[in-house]
N, C-alpha and C positions, 0 to 999 in steps of 0.2 A: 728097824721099822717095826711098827708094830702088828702083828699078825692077825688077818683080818679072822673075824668071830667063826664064819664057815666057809666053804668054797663049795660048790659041785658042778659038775657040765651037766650043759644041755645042748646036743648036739657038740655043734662046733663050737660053742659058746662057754667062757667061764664065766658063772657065775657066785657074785661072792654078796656078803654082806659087811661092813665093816662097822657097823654103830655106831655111836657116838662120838663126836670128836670137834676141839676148835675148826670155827670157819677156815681159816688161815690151812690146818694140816686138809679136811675134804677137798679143796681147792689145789694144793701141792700132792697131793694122790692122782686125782686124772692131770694133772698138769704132767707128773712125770709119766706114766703110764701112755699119756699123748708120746711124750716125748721119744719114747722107749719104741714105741709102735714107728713114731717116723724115722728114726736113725737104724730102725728095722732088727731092732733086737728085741721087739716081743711082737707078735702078731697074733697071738690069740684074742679074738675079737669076747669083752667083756660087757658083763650088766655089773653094776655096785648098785645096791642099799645102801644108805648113809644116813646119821641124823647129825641132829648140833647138841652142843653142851651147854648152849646158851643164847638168847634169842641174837641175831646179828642180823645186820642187811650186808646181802654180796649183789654185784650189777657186773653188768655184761662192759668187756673191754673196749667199746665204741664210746660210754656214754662218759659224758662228762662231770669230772669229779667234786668238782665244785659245787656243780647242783646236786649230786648223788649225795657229797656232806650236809646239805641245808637239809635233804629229806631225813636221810638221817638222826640228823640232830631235835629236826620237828614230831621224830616217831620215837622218843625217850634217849637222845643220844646216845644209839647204837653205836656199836664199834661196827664198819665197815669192809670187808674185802671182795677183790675183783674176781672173777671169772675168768677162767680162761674161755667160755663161752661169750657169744653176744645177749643179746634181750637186755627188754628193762631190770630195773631195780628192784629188791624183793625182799621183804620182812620176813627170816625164817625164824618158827622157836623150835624148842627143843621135844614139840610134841608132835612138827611135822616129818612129814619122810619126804627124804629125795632121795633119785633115784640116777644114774649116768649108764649111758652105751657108748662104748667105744670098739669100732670095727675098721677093717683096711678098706679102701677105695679101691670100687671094683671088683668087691670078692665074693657078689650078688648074695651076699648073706643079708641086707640091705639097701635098699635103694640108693644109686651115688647124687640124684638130683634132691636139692635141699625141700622142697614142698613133699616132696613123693614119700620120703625118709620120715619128715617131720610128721606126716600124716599116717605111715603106718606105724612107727612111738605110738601113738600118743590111740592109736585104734588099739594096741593092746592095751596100754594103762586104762582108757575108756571100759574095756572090758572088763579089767580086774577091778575097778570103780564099783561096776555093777554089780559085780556076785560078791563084796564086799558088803553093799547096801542093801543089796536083796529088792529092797523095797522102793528104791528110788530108778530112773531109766536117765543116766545120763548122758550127751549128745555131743557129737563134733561141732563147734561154731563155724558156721558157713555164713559171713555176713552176704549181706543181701537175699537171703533166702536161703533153702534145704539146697543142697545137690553139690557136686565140686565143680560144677561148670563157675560158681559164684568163687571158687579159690584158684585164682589166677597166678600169686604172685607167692612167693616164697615169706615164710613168714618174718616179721618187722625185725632187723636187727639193731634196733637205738637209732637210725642214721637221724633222727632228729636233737640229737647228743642227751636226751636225758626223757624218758619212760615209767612206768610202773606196772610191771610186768600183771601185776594179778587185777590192776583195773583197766584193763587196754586188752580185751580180749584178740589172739590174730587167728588167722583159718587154721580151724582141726586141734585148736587148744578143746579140754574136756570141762563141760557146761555141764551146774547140777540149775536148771531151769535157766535163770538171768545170771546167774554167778559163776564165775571159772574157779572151778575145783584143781585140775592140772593145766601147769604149763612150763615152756622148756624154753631153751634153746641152743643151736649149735655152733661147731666151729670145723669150718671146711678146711682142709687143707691137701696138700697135691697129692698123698698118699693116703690118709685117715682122714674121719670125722667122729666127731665126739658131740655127743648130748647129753647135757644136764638139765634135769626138770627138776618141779617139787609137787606133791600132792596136798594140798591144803583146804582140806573138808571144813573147816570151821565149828567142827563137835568135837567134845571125847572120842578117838580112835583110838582101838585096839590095836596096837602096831603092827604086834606079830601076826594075827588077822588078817591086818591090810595086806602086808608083805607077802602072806602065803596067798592069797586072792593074789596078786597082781602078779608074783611067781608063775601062778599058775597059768595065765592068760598068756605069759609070756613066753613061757616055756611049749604053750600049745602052737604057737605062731612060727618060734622059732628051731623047732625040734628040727623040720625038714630042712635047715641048714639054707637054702635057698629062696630070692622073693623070685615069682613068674615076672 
């Protein structure tokens, strides 16, 4: 396997970066890494960095694949792979960043209820957004108005078999004004959960920039090892 570019803890956390790579290999990294954590032969709860080598669309394991091909093929007949996460479907190139967590259930390094989880992600990544941009204040989507009284429901996982993750805003994804800049999604399971997001600013980004921004947010969140 190929050795990922850096590794270091933060707290209880390992985090790594691994750069570039076909959809197909990002995809069989947290798959085995899930795996490894549920047969309980790794439990150190992880952040990954990752990009693509080439633009591709990957979609959440609910949706259906047949519609997932047509978009595909309507968006320059992409080559296609699944997630092992849920959410819509999603056009990555090689000049965005994604980003995955994976932690044990119940190890309050993390919230185990899927909204609670999913909203404090994506409150760091919002964070590292911002001291990235400097100059822009980007916002959690609350539809129906400001507050979390308006997020009720854990967010959309395809159940209507076929999505588009980055034009389908769901609550506590990260808003630059009308546009979702991040968005994720997860996969429960009776011991672990795993999240996979992607950042997609739609400028020239500085990679290494964003990465050390959003490092850092993350690393300020999750030093203490524990959520209240």
């Amino acid at each position: 396997m190929k050795k990922f570019q850096s590794v270091r803890a933060a707290g209880p956390w390992l985090i790594t970066d691994s750069g570039g790579n076909s959809a197909a290999r990002n995809m069989a990294i947290d798959q085995k890494a899930l795996d490894a954590m549920l047969r309980g032969i790794h439990k150190t709860p992880i952040v990954r960095f990752f990009q693509w080598q080439k633009a591709v669309v990957t979609y959440g394991y609910l949706l259906d694949q047949s519609r997932v091909k047509e978009w595909a093929q309507a968006n320059g007949g992409l080559d296609m792979v699944q997630r092992p996460t849920g959410g819509g479907a999603v056009v990555h190139a090689p000049t965005d960043l994604a980003i995955s967590f994976l932690w044990p259930r119940k190890s309050g390094l993390l919230p185990d209820n899927p909204r609670d989880c999913y909203a404090e992600i994506h409150a760091m990544l919002r964070a590292g957004v911002k001291k990235y941009l400097g100059d822009a204040a980007p916002s959690l989507y609350a539809p129906g108005g400001p507050g979390a009284a308006a997020c009720d429901a854990p967010p959309a996982d395809g159940q209507n078999r076929f999505s588009v993750c980055f034009e389908a805003p769901v609550c506590n994804d990260v808003m630059l004004g009308e546009r979702k800049v991040v968005g994720g999604a997860l996969r429960i399971t009776r011991s672990a959960l795993l999240y996979q997001g992607a950042v997609q600013l739609r400028r020239t980004m500085n990679l290494e920039k964003l990465k050390s921004c959003l490092l850092s947010a993350i690393v300020d969140r999750l030093a203490a090892a524990k959520v209240a």
